[in-house]
C-alpha positions as CSV (number, residue, x, y, z in Angstrom):
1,X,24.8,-14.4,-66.1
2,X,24.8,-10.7,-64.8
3,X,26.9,-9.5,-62.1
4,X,25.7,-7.7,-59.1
5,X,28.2,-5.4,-59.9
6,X,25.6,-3.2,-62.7
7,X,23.8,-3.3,-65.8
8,X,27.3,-3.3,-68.1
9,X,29.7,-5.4,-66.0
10,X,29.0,-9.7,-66.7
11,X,30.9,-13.0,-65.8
12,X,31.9,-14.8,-69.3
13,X,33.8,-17.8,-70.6
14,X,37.4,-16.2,-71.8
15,X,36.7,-15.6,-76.0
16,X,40.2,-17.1,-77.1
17,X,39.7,-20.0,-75.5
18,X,38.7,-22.5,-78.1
19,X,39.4,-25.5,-75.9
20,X,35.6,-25.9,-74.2
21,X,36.5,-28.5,-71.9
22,X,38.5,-25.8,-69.8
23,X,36.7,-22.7,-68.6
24,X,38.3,-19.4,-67.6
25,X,36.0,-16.5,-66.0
26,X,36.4,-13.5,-67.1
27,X,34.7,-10.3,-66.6
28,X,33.1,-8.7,-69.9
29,X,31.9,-4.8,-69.9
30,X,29.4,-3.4,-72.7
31,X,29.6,-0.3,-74.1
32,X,26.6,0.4,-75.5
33,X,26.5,2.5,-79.4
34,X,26.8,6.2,-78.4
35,X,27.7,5.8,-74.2
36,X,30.5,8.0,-73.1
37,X,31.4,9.1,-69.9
38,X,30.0,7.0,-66.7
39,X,27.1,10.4,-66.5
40,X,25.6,10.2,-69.9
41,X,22.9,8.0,-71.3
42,X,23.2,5.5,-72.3
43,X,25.1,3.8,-69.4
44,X,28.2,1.7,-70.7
45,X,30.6,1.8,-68.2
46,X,31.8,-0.4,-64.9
47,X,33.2,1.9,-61.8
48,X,33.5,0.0,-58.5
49,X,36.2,0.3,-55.9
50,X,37.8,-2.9,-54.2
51,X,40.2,-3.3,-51.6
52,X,41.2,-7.2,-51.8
53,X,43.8,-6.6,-49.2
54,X,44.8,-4.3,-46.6
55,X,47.6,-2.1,-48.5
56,X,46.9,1.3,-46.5
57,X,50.4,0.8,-45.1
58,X,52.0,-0.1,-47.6
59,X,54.5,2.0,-49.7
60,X,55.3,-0.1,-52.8
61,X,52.0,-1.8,-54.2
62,X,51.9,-3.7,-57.6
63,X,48.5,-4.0,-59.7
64,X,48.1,-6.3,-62.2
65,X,45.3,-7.7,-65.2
66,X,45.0,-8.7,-68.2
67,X,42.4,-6.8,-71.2
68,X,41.1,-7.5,-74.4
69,X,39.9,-5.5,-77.0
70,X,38.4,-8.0,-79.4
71,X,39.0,-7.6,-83.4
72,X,37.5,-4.9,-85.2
73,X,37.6,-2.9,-81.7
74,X,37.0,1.1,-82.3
75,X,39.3,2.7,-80.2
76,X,37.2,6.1,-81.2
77,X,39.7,9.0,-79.1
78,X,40.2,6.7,-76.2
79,X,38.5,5.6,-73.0
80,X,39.4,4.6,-69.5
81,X,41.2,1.3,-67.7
82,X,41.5,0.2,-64.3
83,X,44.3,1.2,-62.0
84,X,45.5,1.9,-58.3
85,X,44.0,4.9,-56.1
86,X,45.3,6.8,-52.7
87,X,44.0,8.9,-50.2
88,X,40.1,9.1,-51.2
89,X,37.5,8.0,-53.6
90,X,36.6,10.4,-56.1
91,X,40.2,11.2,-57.8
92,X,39.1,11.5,-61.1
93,X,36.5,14.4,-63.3
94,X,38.8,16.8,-63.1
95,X,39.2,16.8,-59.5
96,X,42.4,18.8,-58.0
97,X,43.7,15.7,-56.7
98,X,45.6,17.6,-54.1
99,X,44.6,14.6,-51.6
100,X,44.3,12.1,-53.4
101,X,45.7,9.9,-56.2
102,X,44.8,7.1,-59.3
103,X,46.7,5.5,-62.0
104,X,44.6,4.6,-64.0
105,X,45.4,3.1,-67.5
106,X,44.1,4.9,-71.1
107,X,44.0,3.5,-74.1
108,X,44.0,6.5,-77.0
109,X,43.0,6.5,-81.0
110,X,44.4,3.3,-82.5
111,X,44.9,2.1,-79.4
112,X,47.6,3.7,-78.1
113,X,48.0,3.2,-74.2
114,X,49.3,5.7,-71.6
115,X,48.8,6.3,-67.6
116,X,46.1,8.3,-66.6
117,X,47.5,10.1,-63.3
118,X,45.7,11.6,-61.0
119,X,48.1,13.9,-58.5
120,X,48.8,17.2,-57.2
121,X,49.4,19.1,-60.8
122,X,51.5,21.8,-60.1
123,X,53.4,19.9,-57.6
124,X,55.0,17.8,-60.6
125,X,58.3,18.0,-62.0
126,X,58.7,19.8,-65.4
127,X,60.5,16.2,-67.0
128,X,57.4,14.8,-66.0
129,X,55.3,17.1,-68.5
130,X,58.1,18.0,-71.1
131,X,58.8,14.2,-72.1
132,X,57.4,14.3,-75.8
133,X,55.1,11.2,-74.6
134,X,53.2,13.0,-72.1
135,X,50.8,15.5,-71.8
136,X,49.7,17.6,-69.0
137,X,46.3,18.6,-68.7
138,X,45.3,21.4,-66.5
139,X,41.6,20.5,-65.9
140,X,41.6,16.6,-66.2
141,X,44.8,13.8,-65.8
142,X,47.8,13.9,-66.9
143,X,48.9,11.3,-69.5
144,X,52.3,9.8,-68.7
145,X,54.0,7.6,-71.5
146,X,51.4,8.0,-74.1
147,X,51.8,6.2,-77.3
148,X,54.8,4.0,-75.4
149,X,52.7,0.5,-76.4
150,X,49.7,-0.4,-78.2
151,X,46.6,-2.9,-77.2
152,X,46.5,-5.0,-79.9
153,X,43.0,-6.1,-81.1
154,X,42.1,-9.8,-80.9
155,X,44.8,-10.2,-78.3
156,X,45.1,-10.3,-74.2
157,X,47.2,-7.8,-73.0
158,X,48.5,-7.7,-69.7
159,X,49.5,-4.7,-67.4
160,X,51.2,-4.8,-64.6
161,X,51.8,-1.3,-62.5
162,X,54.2,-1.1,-59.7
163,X,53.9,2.2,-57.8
164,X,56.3,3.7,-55.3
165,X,54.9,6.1,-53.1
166,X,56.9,9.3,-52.7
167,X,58.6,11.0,-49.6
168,X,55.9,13.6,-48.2
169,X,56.3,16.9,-49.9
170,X,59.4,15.7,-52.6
171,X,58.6,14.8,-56.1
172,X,60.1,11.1,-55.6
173,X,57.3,8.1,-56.2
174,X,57.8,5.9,-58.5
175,X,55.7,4.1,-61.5
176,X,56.9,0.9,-63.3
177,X,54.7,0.0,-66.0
178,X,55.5,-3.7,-67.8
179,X,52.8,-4.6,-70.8
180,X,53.0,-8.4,-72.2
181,X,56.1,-8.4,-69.6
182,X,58.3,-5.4,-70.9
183,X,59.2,-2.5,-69.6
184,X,57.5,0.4,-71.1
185,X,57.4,3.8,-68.4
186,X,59.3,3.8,-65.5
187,X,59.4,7.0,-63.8
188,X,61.1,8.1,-60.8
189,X,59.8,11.9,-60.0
190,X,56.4,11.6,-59.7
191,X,54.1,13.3,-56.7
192,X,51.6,11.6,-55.1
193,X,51.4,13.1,-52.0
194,X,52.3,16.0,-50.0
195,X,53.3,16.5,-46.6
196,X,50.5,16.3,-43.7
197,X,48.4,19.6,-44.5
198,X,44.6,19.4,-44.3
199,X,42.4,22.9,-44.7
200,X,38.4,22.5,-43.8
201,X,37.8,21.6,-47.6
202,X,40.0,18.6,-47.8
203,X,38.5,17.3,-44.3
204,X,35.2,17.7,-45.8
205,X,36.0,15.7,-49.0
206,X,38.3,13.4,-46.6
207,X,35.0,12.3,-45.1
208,X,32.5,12.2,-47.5
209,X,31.6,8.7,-49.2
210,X,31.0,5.4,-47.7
211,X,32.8,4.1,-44.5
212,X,34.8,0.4,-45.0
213,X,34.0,-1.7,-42.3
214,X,37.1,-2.6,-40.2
215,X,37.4,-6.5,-39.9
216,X,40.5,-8.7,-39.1
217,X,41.2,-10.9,-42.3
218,X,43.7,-13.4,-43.4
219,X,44.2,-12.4,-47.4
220,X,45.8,-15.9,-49.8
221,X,49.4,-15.7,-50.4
222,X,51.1,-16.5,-53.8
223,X,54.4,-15.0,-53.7
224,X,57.2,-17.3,-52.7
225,X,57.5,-14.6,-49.9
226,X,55.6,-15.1,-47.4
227,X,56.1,-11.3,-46.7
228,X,54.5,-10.2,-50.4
229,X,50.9,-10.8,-49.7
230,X,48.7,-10.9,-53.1
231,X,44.7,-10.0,-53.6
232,X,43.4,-11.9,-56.4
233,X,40.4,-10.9,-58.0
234,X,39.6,-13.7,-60.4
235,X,41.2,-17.1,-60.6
236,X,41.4,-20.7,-58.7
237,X,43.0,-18.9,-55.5
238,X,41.4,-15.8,-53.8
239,X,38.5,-15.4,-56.1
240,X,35.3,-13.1,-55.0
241,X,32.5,-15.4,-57.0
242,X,30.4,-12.4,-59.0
243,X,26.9,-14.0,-57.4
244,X,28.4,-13.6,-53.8
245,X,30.1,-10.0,-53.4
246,X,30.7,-8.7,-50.1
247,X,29.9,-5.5,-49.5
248,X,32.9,-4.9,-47.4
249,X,35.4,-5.1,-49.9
250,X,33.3,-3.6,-53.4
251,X,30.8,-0.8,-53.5
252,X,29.4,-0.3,-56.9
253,X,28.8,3.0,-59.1
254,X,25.2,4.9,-58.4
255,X,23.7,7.7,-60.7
256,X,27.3,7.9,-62.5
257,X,29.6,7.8,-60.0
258,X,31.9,5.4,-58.4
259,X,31.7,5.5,-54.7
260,X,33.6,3.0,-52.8
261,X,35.8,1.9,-50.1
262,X,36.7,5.4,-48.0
263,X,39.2,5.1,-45.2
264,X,39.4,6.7,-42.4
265,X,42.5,7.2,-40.4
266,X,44.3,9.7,-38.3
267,X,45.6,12.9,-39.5
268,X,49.1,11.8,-41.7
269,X,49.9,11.6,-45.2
270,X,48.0,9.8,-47.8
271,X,48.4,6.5,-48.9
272,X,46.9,3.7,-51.1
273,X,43.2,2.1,-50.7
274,X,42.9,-0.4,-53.4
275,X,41.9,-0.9,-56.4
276,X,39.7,1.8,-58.8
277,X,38.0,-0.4,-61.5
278,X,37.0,2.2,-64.1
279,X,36.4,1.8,-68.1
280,X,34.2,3.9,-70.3
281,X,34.5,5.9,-73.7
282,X,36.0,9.5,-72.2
283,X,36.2,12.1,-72.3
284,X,33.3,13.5,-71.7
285,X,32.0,15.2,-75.5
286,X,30.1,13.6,-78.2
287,X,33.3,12.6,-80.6
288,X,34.5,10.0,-77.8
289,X,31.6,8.1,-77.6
290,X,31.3,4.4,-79.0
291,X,29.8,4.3,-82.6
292,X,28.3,0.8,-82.1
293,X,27.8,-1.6,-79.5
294,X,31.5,-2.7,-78.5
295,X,32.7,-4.8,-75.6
296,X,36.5,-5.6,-73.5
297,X,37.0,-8.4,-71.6
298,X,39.4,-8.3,-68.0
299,X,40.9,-11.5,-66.3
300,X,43.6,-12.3,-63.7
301,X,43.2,-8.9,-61.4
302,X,45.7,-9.0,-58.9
303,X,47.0,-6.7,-56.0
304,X,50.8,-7.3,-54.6
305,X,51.9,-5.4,-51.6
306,X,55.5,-5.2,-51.7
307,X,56.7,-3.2,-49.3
């Protein structure tokens, strides 16, 4: 059945289940032979924002899902995976990201896997882009831990990212990454977000997009603390049904771009929205594209507001 959510994003039956008496949604995206980059034809790509739960005040947020790249997968140069964003849509492109922020995840040839970050560039430490596993991009992200695990075809893998915001104006936010429940980057100097400082540009960006509705909600718990709120995307508890989305909560990609939830909020320094669901072949040239027709499959999306 198609989701509402765009020509390449559906609602399957999990493919390593082999047991047909229990069913498991999951959410399978197409890539298309020769798509690349969310702008190109043809279109195979999902980009939709999503804000489960309120986490604008929070400053210690934990994202979570599982992906799988079925066997045979060509990994090609890399592509794009889901992760957390901050301050406004649209932090991603090769935008400056001086006011805004995304973790997404990468996976790279062979399917290496990295974080995508999108923050102030030159506001970074120099550990940050000297660590022989990342690599700092001047026009695009900056890859953070690349090459420290591997999706493995023909198996789920799930990432978990806790993020730590930083102190206004000092390089000290925080990212935890466990994959399949170890440890693999965990910085503690990153910058997400500088002290209150807004010139007519940033206002201008600040206010462009589309407006969330504000709307009192009680989100499902399923941390033993009562405190620790989660969002869950998919499963038994908390699940948005794919023929029923509410257009309070997900705004889907147009004309190849993601526009989504945009908050708005008195002058103060950034902080996190929700959830940026992104994954494509990119890059943006010709070598990153898909050779054939190729497909991943996401379950068990979760956001945890810690703190």
């Amino acid at each position: 059945m198609q989701a509402p959510f765009g020509p390449q994003l559906f609602e399957a039956d999990d493919p390593t289940n082999s047991n047909e008496s229990e069913f498991e949604s999951v959410l399978q995206v197409f890539y298309p032979e020769g798509s690349v980059n969310p702008a190109n034809s043809p279109r195979g790509d999902a980009q939709f924002y999503a804000s489960p739960i309120d986490i604008t005040s929070a400053n210690n947020v934990t994202f979570a899902y599982s992906v799988l790249f079925p066997n045979g997968s060509n990994f090609v140069r890399g592509g794009k995976l889901p992760g957390l964003y901050g301050g406004r849509a649209g932090c991603s492109g090769g935008d400056a990201a001086t006011t805004c922020f995304s973790t997404r995840m990468m996976w790279r040839k062979d399917g290496q896997g990295e974080l995508y970050l999108y923050a102030p560039k030159d506001k970074q430490t120099a550990d940050l882009c000297n660590d022989f596993h990342s690599v700092c991009d001047a026009a695009y992200g900056l890859s953070v831990g690349r090459g420290s695990f591997s999706y493995t075809p023909g198996k789920w893998t799930r990432i978990s990212q806790t993020v730590t915001l930083n102190t206004p104006g000092e390089q000290d936010g925080c990212f935890t990454l466990y994959v399949n429940g170890e440890r693999v980057i965990d910085r503690k100097d990153i910058f997400y977000r500088d002290e209150v400082s807004y010139d007519s540009e940033s206002m201008n960006k600040k206010s462009q997009g589309v407006m969330r509705k504000t709307r009192e909600t009680t989100p499902k718990t399923h941390s033993a603390a009562p405190h620790h709120p989660e969002g869950e995307l998919l499963g038994l508890d908390g699940v948005l049904r794919l023929d029923e989305p509410s257009l309070d909560e997900f705004f889907i990609q147009e004309g190849g771009e993601a526009i989504g939830i945009q908050e708005t909020s008195e002058l103060g320094p950034i902080g996190f929205i929700g959830m940026f669901f992104s994954t494509f072949f990119g890059g943006h040239e010709p070598e990153w594209a898909s050779p054939r027709d190729q497909y991943v499959w996401f379950k068990d999306l979760s956001i945890l507001y810690n703190a």
